[in-house]
C-alpha positions as CSV (number, residue, x, y, z in Angstrom):
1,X,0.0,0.0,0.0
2,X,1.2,3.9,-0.8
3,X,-0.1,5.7,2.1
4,X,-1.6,8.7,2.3
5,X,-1.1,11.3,5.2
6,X,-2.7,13.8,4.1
7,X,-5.8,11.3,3.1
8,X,-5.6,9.6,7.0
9,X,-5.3,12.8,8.7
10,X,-8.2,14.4,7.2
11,X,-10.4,12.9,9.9
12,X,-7.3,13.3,12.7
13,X,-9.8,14.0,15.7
14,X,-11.9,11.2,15.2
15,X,-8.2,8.8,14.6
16,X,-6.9,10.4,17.2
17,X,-9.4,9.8,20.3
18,X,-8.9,5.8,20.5
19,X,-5.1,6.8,20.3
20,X,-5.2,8.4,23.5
21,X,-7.8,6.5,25.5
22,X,-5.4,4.1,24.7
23,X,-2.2,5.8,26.1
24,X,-4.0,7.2,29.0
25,X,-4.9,3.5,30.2
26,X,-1.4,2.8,30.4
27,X,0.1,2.4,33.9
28,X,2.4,4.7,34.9
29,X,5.5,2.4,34.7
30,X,8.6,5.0,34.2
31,X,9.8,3.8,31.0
32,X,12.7,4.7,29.8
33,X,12.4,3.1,26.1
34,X,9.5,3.1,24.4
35,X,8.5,1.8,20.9
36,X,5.4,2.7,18.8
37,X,4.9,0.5,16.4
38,X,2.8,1.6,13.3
39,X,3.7,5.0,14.1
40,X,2.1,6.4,11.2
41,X,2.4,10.4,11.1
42,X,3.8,11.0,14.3
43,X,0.6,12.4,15.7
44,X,0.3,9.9,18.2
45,X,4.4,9.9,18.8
46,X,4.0,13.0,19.8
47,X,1.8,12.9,22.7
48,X,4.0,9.5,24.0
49,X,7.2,11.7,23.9
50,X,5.4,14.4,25.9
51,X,3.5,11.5,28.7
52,X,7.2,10.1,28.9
53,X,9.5,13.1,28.3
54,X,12.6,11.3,29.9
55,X,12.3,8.1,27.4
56,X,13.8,7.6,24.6
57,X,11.0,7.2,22.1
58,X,11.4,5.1,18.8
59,X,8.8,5.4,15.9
60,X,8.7,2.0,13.7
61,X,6.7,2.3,10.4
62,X,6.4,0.5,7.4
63,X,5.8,3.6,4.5
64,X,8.4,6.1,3.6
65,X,5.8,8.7,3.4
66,X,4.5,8.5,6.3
67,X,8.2,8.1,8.3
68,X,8.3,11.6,6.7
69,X,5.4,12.5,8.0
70,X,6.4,11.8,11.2
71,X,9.9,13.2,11.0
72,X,8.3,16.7,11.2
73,X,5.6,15.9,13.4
74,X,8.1,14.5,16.0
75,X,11.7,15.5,15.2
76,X,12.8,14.7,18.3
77,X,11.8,10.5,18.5
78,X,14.3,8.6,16.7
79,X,12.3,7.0,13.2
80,X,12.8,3.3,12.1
81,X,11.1,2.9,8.4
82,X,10.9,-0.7,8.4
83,X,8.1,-3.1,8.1
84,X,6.4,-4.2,11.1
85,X,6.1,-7.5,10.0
86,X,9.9,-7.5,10.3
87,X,10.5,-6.0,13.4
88,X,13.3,-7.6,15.0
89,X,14.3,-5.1,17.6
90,X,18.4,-6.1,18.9
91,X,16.7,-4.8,22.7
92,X,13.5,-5.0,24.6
93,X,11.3,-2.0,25.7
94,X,9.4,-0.6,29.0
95,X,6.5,0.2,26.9
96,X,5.2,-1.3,23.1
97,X,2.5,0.8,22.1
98,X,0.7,0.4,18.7
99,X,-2.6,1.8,17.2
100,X,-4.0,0.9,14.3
101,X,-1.2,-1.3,12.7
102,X,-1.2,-4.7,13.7
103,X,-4.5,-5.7,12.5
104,X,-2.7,-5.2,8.8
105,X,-0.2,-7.9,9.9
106,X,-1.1,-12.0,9.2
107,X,-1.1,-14.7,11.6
108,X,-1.9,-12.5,14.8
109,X,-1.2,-16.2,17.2
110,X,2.3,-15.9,16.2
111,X,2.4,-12.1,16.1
112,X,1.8,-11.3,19.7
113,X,4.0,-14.2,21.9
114,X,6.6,-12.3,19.5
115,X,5.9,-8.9,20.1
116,X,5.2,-9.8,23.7
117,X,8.9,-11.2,23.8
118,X,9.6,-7.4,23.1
119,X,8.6,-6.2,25.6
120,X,11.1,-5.8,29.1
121,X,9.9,-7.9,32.1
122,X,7.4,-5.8,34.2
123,X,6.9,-3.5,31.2
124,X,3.6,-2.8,28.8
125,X,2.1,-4.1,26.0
126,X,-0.9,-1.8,24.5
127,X,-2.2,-2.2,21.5
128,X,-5.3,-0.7,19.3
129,X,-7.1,-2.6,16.7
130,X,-10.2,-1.7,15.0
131,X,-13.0,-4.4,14.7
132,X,-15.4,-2.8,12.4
133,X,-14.9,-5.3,9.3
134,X,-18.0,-6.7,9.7
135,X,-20.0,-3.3,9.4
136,X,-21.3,-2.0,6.4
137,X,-18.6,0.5,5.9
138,X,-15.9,-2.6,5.4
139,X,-18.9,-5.1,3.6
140,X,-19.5,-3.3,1.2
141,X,-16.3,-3.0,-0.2
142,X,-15.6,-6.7,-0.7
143,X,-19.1,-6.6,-2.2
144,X,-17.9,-3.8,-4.7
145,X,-14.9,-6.1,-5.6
146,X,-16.6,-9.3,-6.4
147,X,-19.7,-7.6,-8.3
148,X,-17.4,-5.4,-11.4
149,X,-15.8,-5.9,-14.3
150,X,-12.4,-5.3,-11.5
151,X,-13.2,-8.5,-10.0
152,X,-10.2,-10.9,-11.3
153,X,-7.7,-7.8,-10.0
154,X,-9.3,-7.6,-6.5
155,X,-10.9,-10.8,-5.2
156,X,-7.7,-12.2,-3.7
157,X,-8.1,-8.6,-1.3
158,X,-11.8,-9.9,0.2
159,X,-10.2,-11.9,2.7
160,X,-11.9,-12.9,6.8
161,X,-11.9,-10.2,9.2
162,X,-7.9,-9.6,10.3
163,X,-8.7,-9.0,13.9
164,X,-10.1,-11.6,16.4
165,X,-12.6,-11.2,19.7
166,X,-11.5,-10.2,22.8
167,X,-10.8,-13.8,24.5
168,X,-8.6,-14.8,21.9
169,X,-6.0,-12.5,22.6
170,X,-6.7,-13.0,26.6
171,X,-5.9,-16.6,25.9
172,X,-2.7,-15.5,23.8
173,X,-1.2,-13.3,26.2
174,X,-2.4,-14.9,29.7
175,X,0.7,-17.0,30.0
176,X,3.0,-14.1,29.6
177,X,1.1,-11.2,31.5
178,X,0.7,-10.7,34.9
179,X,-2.3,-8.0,34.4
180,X,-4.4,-8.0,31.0
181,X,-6.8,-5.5,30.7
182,X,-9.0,-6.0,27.4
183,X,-12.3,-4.1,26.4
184,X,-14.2,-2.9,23.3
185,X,-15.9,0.6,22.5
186,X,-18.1,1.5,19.6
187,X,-17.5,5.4,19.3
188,X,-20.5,6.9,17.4
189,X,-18.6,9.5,14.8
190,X,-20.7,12.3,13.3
191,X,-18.8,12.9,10.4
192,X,-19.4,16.4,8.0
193,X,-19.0,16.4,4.1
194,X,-20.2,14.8,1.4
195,X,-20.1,10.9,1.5
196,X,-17.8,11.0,4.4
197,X,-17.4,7.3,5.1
198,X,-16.2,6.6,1.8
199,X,-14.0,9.2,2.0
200,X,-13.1,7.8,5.8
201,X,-12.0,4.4,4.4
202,X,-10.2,5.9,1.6
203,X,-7.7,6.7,3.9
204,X,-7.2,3.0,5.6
205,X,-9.0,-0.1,4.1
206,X,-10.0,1.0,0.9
207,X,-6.8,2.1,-0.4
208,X,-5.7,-1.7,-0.8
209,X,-8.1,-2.1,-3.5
210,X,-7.5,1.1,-5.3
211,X,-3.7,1.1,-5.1
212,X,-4.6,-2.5,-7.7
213,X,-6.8,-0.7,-9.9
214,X,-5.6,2.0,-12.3
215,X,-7.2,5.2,-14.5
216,X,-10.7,4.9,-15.1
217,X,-11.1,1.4,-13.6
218,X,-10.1,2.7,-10.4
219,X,-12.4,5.7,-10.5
220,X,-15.5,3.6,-11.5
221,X,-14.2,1.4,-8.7
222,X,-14.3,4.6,-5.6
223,X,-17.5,5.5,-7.5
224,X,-19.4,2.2,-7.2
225,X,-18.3,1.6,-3.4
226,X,-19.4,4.9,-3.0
227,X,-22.9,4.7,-4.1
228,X,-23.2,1.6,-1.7
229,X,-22.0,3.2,1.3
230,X,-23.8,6.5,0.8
231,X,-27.0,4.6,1.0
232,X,-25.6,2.4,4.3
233,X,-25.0,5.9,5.8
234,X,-27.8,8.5,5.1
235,X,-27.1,11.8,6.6
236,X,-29.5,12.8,9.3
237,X,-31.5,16.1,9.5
238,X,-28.7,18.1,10.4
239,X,-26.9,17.4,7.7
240,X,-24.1,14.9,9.5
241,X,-23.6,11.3,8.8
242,X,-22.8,9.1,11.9
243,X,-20.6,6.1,11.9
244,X,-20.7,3.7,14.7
245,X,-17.0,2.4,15.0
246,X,-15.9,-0.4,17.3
247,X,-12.4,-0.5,18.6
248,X,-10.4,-3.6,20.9
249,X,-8.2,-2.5,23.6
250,X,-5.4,-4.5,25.2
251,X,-3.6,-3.6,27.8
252,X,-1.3,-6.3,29.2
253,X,1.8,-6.0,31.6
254,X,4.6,-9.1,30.9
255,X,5.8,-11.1,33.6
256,X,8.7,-10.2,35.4
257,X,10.3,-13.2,36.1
């Protein structure tokens, strides 16, 4: 995928709110590394270099435009453009934060024990994951793929929702956690604009289907998945269009012996 920035910024408050619930649930441990993984822009960066001002903070993300992003947004956080799924830190960290990222990465029963192993004994895993695939907003795009003339391009991309329930990753981490805190929230997003959901997944999940399609194709692609999801999201009297948007939490401190 070419990411974006400007695209996933555009709705930055609404991105930005799980971001910090998350960090703000995070125990007080006086780190003094910390790692974001999926660091994306730096937005979020920023506010874990100033909660932990004395740490040295380390950005890891996978797209060159966003690492650039980021470079402005946080000069002061040393930036690692690498690909998450190849994260092979030569240390361990206080703190491994992520939002956002890891539900892009395969094989999540593998992922976590590793990325748990990253982590320093007594020290915090917390990670944010949307689990919205199986609203209408995410639906209907694997419906757009398999009902156009784009289908033999885009098929392979309608794949099972990427992130699991809640107990599954409970059942992952127990045996490496001494506390696990997991929960869900739906946030109910009033969004402004014109068709604003398509233009919300534009920036994330979307994007993997047009970065396949090219010229008019991919046009008449956006436009099709468009049409559906303007009619799953009618704007109310006011003019707004809400989208309900669930989000899993985890929270989990690793062993210390």
């Amino acid at each position: 995928m070419v990411w974006d920035p400007q695209q996933y910024l555009k709705f930055s408050g609404h991105r930005l709110r799980p971001a910090v619930d998350l960090l703000m649930r995070i125990p007080d441990v006086g780190p003094r590394t910390v790692a974001d993984l999926g660091a994306g822009a730096g937005n979020v960066t920023k506010l874990i270099r100033e909660r932990w001002p004395s740490a040295a903070v380390t950005g890891v993300e996978g797209s060159a435009e966003m690492v650039a992003a980021g470079r402005k947004a946080a000069p002061d956080v040393e930036w690692s453009h690498e690909d998450l799924g190849h994260w092979r830190p030569a240390r361990q960290y206080d703190v491994v934060y992520s939002n956002a990222a890891l539900h892009w990465l395969p094989n999540h029963a593998a992922l976590f024990p590793s990325i748990m192993e990253k982590v320093a004994p007594g020290g915090m895993l917390a990670v944010q994951m949307p689990r919205n695939f199986l609203a209408p907003s995410h639906v209907l795009i694997g419906e757009t793929a398999l009902n156009g003339p784009w289908r033999s391009k885009v098929e392979h991309l309608v794949t099972p929702p990427p992130v699991e329930g809640p107990a599954f990753y409970h059942d992952l981490l127990a045996p490496l956690a001494q506390n696990i805190d997991i929960w869900e929230t739906e946030y109910l997003q009033v969004l402004e604009g014109d068709n604003p959901v398509k233009e919300w997944t534009k920036g994330t999940w979307l994007t993997r289907y047009l970065d396949v399609l090219e010229g008019d194709e991919k046009a008449a692609f956006e436009a099709a998945y468009g049409e559906r999801v303007a009619k799953a999201y009618p704007k109310n009297a006011a003019g707004q269009t809400l989208f309900p948007f669930r989000r899993l939490f985890i929270v989990a401190q690793r062993n210390k012996g």
